[in-house]
C-alpha angles and dihedrals in degrees: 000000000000118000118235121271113270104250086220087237099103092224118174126264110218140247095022096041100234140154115259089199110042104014093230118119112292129267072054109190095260084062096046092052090046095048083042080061110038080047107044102121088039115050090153090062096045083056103048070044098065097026084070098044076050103057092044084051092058093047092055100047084049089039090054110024089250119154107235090185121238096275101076095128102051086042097050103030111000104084091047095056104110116252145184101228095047100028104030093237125152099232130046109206 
């Protein structure tokens, strides 16, 4: 049985919070960029955004008995905090 085609949006595949593209961890690298993108003059709401992605994340591993690994914050909000040295900005929560 073929599987069905990839939609090219990197969305995630719950409960274990994969890519359905690419197969990495979501948010997989190709996502992040593209939520980098889609919030760049709103970094607060990207992050409500995936607070709340997080929190469902962490319902499911615990819903399903599923290891998240020890790294969900950074996974999940960690890359999308704002910083000097990546965004040029002139302050690093």
């Amino acid at each position: 049985m073929d599987s069905p085609p990839s939609s090219g949006e990197h969305r995630a595949v719950r409960p274990s919070w994969t890519c359905e593209d690419c197969g990495s961890l979501w948010p997989c690298p190709e996502r992040r960029a593209s939520l980098l993108e889609e919030y760049a003059f709103d970094r607060l709401a990207l992050l409500v955004f995936m607070s709340g992605l997080f929190a469902a994340a962490i319902d499911d591993f615990h819903q399903h008995n599923i290891d998240g690994g020890s790294d969900l914050y950074e996974r999940f909000l960690g890359w999308a905090r704002p910083s000097y040295q990546r965004d040029g900005l002139l302050w690093s929560p």
